[in-house]
FIGU-385950 format. One record per residue: residue in three letters; z, x, y of N, C-alpha, C in turn. Coordinates in steps of 0.001 Angstrom, whole numbers, plus 500000, padded with zeros to 6 digits. Layout:
<pts>
(ALA (Z X Y) (Z X Y) (Z X Y))
...
</pts>
This chain:
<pts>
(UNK (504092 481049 528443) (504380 482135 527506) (505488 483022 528089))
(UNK (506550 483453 527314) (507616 484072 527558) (507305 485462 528166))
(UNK (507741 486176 529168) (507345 487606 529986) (507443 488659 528639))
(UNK (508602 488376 527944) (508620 488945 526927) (507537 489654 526045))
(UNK (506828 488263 525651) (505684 488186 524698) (504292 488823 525526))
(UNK (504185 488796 526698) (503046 489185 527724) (503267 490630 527487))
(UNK (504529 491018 527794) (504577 492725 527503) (504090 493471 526089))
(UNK (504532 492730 525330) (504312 492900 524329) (502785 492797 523897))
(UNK (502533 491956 524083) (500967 492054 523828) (500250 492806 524649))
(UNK (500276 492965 525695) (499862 494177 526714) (500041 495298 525924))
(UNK (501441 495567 525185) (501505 497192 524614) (501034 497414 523308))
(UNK (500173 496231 522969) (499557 496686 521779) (497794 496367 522056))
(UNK (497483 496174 523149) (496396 495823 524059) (496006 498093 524441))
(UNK (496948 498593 524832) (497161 499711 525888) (497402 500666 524438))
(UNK (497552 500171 523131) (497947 500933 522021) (496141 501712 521685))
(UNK (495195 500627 521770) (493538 501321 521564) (493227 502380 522258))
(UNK (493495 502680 523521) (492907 503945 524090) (493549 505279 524039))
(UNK (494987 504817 523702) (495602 505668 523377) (495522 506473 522086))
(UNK (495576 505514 520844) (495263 505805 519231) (494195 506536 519393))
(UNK (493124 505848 519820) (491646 506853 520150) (491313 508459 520428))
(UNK (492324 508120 521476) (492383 509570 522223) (493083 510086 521148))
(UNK (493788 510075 520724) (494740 511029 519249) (493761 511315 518494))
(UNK (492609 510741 518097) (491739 510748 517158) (491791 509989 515930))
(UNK (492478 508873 516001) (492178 507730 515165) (490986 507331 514776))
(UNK (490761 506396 513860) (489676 505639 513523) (489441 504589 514880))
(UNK (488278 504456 515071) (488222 503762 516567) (487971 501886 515916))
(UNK (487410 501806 514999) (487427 500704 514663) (488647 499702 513482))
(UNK (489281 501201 513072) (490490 500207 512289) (491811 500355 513444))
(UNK (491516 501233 514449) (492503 500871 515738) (492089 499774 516410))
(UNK (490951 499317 516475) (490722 497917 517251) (491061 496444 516698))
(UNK (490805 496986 515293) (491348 495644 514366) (493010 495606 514490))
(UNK (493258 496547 513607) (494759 496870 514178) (495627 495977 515485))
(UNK (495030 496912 516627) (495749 496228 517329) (495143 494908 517817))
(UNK (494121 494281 517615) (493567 492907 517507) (494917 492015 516611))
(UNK (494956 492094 515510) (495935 491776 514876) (497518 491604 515470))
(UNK (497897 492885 515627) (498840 492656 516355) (498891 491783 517354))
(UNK (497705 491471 518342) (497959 490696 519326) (497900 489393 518913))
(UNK (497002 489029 518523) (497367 487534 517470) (498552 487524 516854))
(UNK (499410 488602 516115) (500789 488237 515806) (501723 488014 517595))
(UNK (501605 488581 517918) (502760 488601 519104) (502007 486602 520182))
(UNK (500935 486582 520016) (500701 485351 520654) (501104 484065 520028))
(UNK (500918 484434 518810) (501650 482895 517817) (503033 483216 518108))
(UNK (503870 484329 517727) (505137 484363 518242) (505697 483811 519254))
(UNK (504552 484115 520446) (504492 483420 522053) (505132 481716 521932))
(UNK (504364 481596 520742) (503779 480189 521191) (504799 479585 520213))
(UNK (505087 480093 519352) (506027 479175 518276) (507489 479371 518416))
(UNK (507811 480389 519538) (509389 481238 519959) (510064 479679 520259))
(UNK (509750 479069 521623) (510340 477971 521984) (510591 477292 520493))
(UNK (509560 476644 520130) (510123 475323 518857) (510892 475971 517909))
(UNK (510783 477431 517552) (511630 478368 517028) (513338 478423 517168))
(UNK (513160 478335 518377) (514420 478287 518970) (515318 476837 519057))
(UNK (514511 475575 519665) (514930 474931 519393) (515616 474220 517707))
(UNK (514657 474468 516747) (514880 474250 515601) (516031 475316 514894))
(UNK (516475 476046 515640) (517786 476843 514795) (518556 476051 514187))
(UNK (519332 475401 514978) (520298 474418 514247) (519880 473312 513097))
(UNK (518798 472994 512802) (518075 472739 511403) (517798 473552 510477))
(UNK (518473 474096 509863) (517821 475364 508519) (516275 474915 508531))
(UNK (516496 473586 507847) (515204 473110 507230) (514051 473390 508289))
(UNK (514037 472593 509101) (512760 472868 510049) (512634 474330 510802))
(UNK (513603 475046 510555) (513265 476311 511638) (512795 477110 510321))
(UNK (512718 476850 509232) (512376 477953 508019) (510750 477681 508196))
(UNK (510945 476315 508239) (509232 475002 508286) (508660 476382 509016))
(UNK (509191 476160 509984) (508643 476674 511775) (507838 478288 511708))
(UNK (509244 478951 510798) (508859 480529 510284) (507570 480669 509595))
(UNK (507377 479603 508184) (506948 479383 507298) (505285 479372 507614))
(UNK (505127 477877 508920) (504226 477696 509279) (503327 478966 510498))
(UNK (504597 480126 510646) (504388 481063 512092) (503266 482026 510818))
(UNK (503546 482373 509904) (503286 483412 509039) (501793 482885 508316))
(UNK (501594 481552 508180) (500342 481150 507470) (499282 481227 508730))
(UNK (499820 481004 510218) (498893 480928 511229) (498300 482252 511760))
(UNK (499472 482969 511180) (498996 484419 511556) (498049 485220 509992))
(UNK (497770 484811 509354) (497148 484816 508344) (495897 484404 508435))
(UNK (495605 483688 508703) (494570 482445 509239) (493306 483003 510615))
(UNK (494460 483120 511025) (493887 484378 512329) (493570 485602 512240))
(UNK (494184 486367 511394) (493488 487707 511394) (492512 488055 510473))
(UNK (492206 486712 509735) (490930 486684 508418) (489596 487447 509099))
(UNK (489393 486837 510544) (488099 486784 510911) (487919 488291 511300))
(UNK (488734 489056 511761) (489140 490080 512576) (489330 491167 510811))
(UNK (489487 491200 510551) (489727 492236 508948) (487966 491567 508524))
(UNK (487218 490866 508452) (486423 490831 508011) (485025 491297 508703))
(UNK (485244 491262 509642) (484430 491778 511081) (484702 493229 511229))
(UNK (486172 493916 510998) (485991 495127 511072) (485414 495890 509185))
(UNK (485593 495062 508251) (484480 495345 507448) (482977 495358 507659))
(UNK (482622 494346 508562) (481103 494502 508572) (480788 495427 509284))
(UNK (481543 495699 510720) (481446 496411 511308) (481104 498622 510669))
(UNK (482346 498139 509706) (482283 499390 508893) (480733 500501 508600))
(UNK (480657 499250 507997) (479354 499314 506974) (478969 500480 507160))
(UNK (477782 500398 508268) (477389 501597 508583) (477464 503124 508688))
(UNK (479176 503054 509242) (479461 504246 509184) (479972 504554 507596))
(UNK (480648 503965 507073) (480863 504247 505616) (479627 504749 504854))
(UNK (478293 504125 505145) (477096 504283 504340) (476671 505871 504827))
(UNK (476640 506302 506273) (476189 507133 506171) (477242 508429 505523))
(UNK (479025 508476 506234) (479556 508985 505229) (479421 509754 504392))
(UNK (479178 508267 502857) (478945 508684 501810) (477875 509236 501294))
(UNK (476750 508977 502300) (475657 509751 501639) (475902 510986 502463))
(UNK (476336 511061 503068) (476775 513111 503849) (477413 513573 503023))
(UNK (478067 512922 502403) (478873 513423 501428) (478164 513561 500242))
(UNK (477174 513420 499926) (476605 513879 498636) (476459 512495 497567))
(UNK (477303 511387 498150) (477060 510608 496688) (475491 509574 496596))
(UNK (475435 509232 495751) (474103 508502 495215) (473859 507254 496568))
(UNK (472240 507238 497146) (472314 506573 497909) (472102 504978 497717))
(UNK (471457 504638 496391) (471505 503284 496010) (473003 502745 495581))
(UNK (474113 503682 495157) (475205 503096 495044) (475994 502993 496211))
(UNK (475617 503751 496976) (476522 503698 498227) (476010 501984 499024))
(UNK (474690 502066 498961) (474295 500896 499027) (474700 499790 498548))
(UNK (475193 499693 497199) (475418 499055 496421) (476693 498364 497128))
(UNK (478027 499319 497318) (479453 499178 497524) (479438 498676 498573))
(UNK (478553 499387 500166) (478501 498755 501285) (478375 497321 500899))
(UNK (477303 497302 500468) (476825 495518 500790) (478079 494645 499463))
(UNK (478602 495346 499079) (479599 494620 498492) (481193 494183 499222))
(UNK (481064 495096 500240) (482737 495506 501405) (482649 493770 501805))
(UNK (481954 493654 502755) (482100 492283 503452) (482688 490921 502689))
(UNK (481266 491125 501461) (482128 489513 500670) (483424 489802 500266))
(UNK (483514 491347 499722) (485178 491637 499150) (486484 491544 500129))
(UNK (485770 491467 501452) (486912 491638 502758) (487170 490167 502542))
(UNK (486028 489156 502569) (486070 487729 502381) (487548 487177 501474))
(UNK (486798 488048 500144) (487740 487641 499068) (489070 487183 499313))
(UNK (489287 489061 499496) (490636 489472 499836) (491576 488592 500891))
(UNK (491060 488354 502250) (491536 487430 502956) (491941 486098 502310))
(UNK (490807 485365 502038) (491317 484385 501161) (492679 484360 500187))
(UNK (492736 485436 499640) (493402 485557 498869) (494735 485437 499286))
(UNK (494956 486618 500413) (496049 486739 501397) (496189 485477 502296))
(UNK (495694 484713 502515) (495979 483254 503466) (496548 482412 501972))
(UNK (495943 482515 500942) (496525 481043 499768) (498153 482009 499481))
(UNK (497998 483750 499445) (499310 484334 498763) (500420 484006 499874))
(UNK (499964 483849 500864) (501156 483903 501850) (501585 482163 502413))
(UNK (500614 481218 501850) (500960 479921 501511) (502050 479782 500705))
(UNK (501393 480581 500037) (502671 480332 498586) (503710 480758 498764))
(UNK (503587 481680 499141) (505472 482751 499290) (506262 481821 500623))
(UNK (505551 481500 501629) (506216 480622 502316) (506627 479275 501888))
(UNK (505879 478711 501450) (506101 477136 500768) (507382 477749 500329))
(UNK (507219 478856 498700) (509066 478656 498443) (509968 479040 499137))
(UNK (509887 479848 500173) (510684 480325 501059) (511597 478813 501893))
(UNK (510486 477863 502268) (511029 476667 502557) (512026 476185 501754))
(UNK (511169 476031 500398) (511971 475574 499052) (513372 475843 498712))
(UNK (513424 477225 499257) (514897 478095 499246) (515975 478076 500439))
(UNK (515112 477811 500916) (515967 477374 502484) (516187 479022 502960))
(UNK (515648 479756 502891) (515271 481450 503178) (513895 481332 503429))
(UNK (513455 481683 504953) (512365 481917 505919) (512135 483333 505127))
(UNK (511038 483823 504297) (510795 485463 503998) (510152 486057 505085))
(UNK (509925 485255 506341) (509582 486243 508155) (511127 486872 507966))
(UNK (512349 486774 507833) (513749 487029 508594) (513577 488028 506957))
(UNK (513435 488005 506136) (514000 488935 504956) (512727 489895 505395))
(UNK (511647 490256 505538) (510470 490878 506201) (511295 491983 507056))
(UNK (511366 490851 508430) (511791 491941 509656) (513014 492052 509782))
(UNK (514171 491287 509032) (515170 491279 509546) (516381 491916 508634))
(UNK (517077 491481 507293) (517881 491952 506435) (517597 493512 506219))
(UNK (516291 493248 505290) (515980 494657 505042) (515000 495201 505453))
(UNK (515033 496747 505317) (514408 497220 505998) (512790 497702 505129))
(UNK (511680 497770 505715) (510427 497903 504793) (509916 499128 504978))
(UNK (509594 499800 504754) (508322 501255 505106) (507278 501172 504875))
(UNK (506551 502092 505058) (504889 502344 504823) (504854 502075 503791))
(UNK (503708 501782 503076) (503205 501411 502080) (502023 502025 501899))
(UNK (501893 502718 500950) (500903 503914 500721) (499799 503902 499579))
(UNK (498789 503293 499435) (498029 503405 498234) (496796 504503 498196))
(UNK (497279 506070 497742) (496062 506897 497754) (495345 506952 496064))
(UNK (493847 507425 496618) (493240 507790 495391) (492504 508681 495093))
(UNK (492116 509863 494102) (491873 510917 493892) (489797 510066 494788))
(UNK (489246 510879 495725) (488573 510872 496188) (486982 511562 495102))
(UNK (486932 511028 494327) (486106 512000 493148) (485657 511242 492243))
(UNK (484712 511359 491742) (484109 510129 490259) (485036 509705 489389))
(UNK (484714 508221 488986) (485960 507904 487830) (486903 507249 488446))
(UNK (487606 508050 489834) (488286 507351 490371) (487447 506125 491564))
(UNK (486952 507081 492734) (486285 506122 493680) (485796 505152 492911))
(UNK (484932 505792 492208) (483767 504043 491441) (485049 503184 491289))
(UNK (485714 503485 490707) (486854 502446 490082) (487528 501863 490723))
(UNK (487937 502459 492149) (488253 501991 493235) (487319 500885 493803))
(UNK (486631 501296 494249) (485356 500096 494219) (484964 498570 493589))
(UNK (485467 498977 492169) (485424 497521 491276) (485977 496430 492021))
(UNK (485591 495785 492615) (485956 494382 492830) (487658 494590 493151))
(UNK (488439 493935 492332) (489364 492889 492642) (490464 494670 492688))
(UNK (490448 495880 491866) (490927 497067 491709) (491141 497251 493761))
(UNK (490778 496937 494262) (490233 497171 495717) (491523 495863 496363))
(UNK (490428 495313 496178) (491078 493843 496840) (493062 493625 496573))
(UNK (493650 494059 495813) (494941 493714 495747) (495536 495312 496839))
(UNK (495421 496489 496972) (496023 497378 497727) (495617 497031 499718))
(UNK (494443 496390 499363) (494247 495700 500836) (495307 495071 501239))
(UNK (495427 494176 500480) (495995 492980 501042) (497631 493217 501247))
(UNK (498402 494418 500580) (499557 494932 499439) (499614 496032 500782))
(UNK (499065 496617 500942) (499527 497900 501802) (499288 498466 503126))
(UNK (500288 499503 503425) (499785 499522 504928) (498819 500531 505086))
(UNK (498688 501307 504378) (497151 502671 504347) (496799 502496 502641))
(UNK (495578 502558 502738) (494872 503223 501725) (493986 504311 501663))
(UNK (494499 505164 501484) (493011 506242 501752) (492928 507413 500824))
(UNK (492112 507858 500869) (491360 508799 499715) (491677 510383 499638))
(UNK (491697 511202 498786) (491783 512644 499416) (491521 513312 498019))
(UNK (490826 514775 498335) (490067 515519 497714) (490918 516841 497061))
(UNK (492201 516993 497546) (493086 518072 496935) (494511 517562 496957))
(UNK (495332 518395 496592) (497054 518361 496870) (497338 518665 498367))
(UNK (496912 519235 498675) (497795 519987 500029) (497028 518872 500695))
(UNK (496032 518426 500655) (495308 517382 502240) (496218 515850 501675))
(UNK (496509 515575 500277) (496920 514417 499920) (498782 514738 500717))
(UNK (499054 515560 500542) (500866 515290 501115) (500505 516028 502478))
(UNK (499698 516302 502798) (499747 516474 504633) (499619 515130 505055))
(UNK (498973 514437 504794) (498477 512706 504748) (499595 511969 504898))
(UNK (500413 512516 503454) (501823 511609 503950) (502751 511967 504533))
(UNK (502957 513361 504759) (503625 513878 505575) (503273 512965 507117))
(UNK (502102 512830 507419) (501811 512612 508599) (501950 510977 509011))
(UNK (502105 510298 507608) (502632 509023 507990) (503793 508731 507792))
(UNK (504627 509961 507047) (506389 509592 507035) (506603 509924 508410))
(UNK (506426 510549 509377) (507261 511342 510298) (507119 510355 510974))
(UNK (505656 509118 510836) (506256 507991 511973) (506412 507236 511628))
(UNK (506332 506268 510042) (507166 505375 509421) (507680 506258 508135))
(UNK (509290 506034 507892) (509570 506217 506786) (508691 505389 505202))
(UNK (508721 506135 504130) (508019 505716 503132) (508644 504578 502828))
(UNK (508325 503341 501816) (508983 502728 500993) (508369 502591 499317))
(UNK (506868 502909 499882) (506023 503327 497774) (505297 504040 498887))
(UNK (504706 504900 497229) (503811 505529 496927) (502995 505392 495722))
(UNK (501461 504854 496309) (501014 504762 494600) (499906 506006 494520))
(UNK (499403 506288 493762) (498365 507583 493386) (497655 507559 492084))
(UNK (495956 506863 492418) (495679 506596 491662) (494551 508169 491204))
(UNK (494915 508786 490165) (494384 509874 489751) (493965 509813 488396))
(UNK (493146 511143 487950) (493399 511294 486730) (494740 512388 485971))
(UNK (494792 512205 484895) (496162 512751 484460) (496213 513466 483090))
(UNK (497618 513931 482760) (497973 514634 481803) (499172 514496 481339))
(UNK (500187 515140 480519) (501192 514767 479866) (502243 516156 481008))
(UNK (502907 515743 481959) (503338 515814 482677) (502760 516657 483898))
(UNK (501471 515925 484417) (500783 516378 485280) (499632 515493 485826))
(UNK (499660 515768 486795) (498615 514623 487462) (497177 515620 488069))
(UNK (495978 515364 488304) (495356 516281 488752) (493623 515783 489471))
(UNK (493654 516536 490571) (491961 516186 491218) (491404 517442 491091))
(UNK (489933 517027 491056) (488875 518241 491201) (489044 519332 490034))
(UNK (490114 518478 489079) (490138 519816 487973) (491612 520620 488096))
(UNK (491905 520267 489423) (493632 520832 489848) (494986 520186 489236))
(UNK (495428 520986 488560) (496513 520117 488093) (497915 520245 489097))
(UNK (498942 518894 489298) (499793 519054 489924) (501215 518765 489031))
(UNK (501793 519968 488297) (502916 519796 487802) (504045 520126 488101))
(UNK (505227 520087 487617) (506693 520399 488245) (505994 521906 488713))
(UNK (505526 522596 487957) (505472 524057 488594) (504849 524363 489657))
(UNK (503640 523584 489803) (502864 523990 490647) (503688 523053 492231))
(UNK (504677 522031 492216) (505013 520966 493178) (506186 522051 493410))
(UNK (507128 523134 493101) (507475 524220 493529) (507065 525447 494591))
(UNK (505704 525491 494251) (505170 526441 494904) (504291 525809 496080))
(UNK (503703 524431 496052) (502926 524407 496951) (503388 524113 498081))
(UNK (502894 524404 499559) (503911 524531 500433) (503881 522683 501054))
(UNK (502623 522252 500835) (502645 521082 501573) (503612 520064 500742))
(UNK (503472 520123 499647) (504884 519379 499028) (506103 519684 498985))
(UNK (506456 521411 499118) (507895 521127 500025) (507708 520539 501083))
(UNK (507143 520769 502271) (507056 520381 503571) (507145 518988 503463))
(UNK (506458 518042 502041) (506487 516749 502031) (508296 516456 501909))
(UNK (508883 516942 500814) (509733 516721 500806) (510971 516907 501634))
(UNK (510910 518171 502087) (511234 518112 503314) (512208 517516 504396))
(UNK (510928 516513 504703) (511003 515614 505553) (511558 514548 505313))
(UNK (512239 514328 504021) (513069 513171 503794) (512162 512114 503764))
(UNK (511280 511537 503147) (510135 510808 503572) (510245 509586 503269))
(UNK (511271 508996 502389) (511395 507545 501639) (512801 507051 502718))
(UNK (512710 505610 502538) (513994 504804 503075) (514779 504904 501671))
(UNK (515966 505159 502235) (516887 504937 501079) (517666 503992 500847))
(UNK (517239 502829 500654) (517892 501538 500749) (517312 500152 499286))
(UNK (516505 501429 498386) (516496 500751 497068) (515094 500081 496861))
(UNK (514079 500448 498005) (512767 500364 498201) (512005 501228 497828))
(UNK (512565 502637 497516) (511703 503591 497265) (510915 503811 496144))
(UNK (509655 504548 495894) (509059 504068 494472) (507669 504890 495035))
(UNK (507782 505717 493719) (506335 506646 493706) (506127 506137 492454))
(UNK (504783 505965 492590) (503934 504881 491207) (502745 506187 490853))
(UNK (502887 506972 489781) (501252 507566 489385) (500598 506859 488053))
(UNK (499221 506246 489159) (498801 505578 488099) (497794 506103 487667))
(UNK (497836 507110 486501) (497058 508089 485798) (497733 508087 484640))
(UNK (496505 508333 483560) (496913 508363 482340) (497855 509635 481614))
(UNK (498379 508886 480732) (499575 510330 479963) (500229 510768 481315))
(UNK (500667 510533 482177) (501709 511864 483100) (502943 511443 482462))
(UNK (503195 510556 482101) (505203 510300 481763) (504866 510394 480054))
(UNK (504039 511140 478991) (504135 510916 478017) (504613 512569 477740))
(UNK (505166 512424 476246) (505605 513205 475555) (506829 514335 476668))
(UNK (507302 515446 475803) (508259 515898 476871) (508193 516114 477919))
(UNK (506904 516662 477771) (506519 517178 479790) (506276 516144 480712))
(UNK (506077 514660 480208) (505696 514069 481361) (507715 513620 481647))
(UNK (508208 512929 480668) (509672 512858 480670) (510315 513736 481620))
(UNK (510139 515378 481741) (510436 516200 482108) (510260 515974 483702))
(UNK (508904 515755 483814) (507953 515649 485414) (508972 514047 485839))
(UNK (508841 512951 485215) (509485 512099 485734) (510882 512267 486722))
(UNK (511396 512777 486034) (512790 513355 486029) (512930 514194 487528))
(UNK (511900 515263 487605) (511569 515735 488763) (511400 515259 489833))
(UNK (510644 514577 489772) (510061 513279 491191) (511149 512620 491597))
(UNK (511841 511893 490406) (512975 511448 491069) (513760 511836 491965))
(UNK (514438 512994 490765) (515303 514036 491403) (515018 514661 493235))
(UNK (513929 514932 493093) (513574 515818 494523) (513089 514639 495617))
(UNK (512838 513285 495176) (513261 512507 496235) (513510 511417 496143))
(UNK (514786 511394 495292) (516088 510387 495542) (515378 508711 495197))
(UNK (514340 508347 494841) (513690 506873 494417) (513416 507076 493124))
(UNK (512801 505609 492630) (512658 505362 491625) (511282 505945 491217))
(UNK (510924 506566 490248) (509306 506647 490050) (508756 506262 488925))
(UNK (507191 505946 488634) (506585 504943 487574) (505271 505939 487430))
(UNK (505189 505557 485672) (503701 506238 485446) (503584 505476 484234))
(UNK (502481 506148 483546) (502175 505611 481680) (501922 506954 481297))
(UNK (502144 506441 479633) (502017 507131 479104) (500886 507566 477663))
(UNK (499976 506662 478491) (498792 506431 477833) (497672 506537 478613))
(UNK (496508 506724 478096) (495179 506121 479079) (495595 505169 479374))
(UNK (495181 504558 480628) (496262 503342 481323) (494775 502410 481204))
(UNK (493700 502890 481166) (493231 501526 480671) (492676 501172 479648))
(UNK (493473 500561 478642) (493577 500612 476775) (494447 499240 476878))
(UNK (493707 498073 476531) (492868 498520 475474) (491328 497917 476006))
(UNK (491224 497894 477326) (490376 497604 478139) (490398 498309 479420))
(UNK (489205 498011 480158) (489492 498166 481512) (490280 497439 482761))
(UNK (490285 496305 481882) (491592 495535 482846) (492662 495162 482544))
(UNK (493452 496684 481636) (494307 496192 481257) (494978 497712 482012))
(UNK (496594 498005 482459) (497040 499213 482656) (498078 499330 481541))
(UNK (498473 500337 480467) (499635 500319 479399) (500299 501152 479354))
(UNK (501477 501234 478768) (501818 502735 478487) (502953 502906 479868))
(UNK (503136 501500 480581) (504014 501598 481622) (505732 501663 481883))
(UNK (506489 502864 482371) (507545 503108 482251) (508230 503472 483850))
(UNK (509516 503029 483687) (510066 503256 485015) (511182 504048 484981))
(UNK (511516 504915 485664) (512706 505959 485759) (513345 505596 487437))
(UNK (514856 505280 487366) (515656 504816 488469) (516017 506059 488758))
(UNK (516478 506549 489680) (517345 508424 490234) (518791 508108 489809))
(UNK (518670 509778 489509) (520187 509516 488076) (520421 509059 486967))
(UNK (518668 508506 486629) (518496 508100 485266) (517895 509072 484414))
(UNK (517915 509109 482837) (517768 509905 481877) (516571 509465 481578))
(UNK (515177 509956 481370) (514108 509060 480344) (514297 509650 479133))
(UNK (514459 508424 478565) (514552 508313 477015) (513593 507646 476196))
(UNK (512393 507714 477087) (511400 506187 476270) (510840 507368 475304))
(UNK (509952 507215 474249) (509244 507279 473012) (507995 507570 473738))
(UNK (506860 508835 473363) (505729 509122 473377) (504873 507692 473678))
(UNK (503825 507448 474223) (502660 506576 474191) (503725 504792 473914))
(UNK (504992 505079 474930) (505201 503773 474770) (505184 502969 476066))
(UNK (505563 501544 476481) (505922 500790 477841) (504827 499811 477911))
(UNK (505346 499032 479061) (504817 498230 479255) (503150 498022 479623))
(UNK (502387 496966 479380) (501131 496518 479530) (501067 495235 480993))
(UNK (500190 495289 481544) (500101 494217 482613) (498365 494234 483223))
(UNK (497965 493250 483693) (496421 493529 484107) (496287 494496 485623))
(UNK (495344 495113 485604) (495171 496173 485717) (495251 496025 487588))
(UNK (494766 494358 488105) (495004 494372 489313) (496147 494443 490017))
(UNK (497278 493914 489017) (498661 494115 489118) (499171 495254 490072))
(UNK (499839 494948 491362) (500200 495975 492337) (501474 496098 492198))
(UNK (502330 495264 491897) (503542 495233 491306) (503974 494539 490584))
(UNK (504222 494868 489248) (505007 494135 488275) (506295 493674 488733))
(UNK (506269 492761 487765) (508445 492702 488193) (509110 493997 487891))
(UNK (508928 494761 486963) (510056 495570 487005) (510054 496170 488354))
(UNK (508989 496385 489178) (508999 497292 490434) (509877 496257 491684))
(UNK (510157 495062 491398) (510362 494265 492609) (511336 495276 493194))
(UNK (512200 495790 494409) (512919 496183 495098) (514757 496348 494622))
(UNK (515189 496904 494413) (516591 496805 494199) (517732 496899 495638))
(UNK (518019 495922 496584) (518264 496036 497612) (519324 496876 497861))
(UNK (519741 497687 498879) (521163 498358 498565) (521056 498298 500715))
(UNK (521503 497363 501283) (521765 497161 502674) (522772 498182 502846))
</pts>
């Protein structure tokens, strides 16, 4: 194994006691950097034939192709173990927290098979994207780490009935797992953009999704509404903004997926805002987003920065509801 790769895995070995001591989660820092070390050891191990195979497109894409399904493969057991592991503390948690103790029950004993799922899911999705990557004679490991550049990936959700349960549903769960680099929950405005404040300053953003309930240009928890007026005055969303928090390279994208915020003038209005004050693209509906079912999201519209919304009251696109990104959201590259 290359000295290289030894260091490397050592510094994500020496990354647990450290995260800890900050006051991390002690068990999604162990998975974490578990993971990581299984990525940097297949790297170890596949660098040589890696190398040799350059001068073959074909087989060194193979090589990439096959580096990315093994590391998939490997960290199934390790994401599913730190679900079981969970359990417990999640259960008690939620019942400190006040919610119902047969449902909390319920969700626990549901985490594990759903960690199952999800993995699965992520070992056949990342089959696939590699197979065409071969197909194309473009390794997507080198478009990943290498062309362009990626950011955090952010999926929060209003921490409160309606939403959590819904969060919970099965497969609603299972696609931001697999899709993002944090998911986590929060109970106001100011704790939700301290949150991201605190993960832009050490990866720049590239989305933001926010799954809330909503209004016609306003989004809102606990009964709080967050509109252009109130995203003026509050200090943690200047401070969010601030900080410059998105990559600007055509990745950027705040998604609110709550009903009515982009409908009628005020949500048009609010769109317009978001953009404006930080420079990406942003997405909402303009409907109850789940109409004409629960697994359906509608009413979906996208605004680019420097663009005008011009869409029509209660109009846009429809897609199923597990949908983490439609095509219109794919990336607009700007290197």
């Amino acid at each position: 194994m290359p000295p290289f790769f030894v260091f490397k895995i050592l510094e994500k070995a020496l990354d647990i006691p450290v995260k800890i001591c900050q006051g991390e989660n002690v068990f999604q820092t162990v998975a974490n950097s578990a993971n990581g070390i299984i990525s940097e050891t297949v790297n170890a191990v596949v660098a040589p034939v890696s190398l040799i195979t350059e001068p073959v497109p074909f087989l060194h894409n193979a090589v990439e192709a096959t580096k990315s399904v093994v590391v998939s493969v490997a960290e199934a057991p390790v994401n599913i173990a730190h679900a079981a592991v969970s359990v417990p503390v999640t259960l008690v948690e939620s019942v400190a927290n006040g919610d119902n103790v047969l449902t909390s029950l319920g969700q626990c004993a549901l985490s594990v098979p759903m960690a199952a799922c999800v993995e699965t899911i992520k070992i056949g999705k990342c089959a696939v994207e590699e197979t065409i990557s071969i197909a194309t004679g473009q390794a997507s490991e080198r478009v990943r780490s290498g062309e362009y550049e990626f950011g955090a990936r952010v999926f929060m959700y209003a921490d409160e009935p309606g939403i959590k349960s819904a969060i919970w549903k099965g497969a609603y769960l299972a696609a931001p797992m697999s899709r993002f680099t944090h998911v986590i929950g929060f109970k106001d405005w100011p704790s939700a953009f301290e949150q991201l404040t605190k993960i832009a300053n050490k990866q720049k953003l590239s989305e933001v999704q926010i799954s809330c309930h909503g209004c016609p240009g306003g989004v809102f928890v606990d009964d709080i509404c967050l509109s252009q007026y109130e995203c003026q005055t509050l200090p943690s969303f200047q401070e969010f903004m601030a900080s410059d928090p998105f990559l600007h390279n055509g990745t950027g994208l705040i998604w609110f997926r709550s009903c009515k915020t982009f409908n009628k003038v005020q949500g048009r209005l609010f769109a317009k805002f978001i953009s404006d004050c930080f420079k990406v693209r942003v997405a909402g509906h303009t409907v109850e987003i789940p109409n004409p079912s629960p697994f359906v999201h509608a009413g979906f519209q996208l605004l680019h920065p420097n663009q005008t919304p011009e869409w029509e009251d209660e109009s846009g696109d429809c897609f199923p509801t597990t949908t983490f990104s439609p095509s219109q959201l794919e990336p607009i590259y700007i290197p």
